[in-house]
C-alpha positions in Angstrom: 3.7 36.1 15.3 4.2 33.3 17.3 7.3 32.4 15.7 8.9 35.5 16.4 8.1 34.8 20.3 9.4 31.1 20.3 12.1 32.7 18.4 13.0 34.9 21.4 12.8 32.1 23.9 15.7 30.6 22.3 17.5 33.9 22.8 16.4 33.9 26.1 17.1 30.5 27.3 20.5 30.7 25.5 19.7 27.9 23.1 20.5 30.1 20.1 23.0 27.6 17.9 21.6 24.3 20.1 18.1 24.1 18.8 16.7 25.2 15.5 12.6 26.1 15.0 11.4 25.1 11.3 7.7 26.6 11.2 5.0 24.7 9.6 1.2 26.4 8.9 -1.7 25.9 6.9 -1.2 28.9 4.9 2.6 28.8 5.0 4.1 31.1 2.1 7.7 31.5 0.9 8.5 34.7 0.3 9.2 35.8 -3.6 6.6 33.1 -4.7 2.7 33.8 -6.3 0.2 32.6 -3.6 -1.5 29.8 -5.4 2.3 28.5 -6.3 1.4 25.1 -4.8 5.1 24.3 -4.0 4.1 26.4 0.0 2.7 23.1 0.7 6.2 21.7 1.6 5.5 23.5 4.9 2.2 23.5 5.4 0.0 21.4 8.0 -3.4 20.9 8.9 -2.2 22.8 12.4 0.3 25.8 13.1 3.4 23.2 14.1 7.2 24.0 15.4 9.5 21.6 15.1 12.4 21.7 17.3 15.6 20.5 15.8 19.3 19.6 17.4 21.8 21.9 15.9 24.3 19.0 16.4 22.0 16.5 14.7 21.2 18.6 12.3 25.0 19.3 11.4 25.4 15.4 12.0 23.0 15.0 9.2 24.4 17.2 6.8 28.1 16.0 6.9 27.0 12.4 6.3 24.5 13.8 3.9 25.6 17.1 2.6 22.9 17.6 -0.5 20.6 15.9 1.0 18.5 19.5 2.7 18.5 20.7 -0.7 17.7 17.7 -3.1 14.4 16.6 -0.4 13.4 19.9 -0.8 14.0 20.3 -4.5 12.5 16.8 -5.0 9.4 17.2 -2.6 8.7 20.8 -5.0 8.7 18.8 -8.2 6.4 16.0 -6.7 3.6 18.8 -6.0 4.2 20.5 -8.8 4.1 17.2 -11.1 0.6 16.2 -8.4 -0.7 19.7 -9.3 -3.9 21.2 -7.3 -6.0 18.3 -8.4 -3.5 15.7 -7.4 -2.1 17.3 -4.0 -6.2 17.5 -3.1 -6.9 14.1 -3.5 -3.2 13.3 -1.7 -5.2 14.9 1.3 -8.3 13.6 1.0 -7.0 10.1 1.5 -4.7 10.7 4.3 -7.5 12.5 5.8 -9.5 9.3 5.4 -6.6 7.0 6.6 -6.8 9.2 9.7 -10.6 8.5 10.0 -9.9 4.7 10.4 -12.3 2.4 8.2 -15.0 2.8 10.3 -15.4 6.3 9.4 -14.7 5.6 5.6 -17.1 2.9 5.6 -19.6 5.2 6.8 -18.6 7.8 4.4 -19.5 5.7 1.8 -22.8 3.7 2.7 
């Protein structure tokens, strides 16, 4: 829901073709796909998240680097998919403990 509002503020502020919102969520789902198709977690995050993006730097980006959007994508789908559930959960559970700082890990483990 809160998409479709920040949505509208572009329309309102007139910012409609000069910034771009990409959505991130912790149950993030592309539409057409199974729910437990692990490839959603190319847009999920621990937090709902909206990422503004510069039209122009986004075009910028895409005439230097015209595949590019689509092979990072493609490339970051077969990565979870090779990780599988198993793989993608441990991914977390050591960035979560990177984000703890050793202190916290060595706690954890004593």
């Amino acid at each position: 829901d809160f998409l479709d509002v920040a949505d509208g503020a572009l329309v309102e502020l007139r910012l409609q073709g000069v910034l771009q919102i990409a959505s991130f969520h912790p149950h993030y789902r592309f539409a057409g796909l199974a729910a437990r198709d692990i490839t959603h977690a190319t847009n999920r995050s621990p937090h709902p998240l909206l990422h503004l993006l510069r039209e122009a730097s986004v075009a910028n980006a895409l005439a230097a680097f015209p595949r590019a959007a689509e092979e990072i994508v493609s490339r970051n789908q077969r990565r979870l998919q090779q990780l599988g559930p198993a793989g993608w959960a441990r991914l977390q559970q050591q960035c979560r403990d990177d984000a703890a700082g050793p202190a916290v890990a060595a706690a954890v483990v004593t």
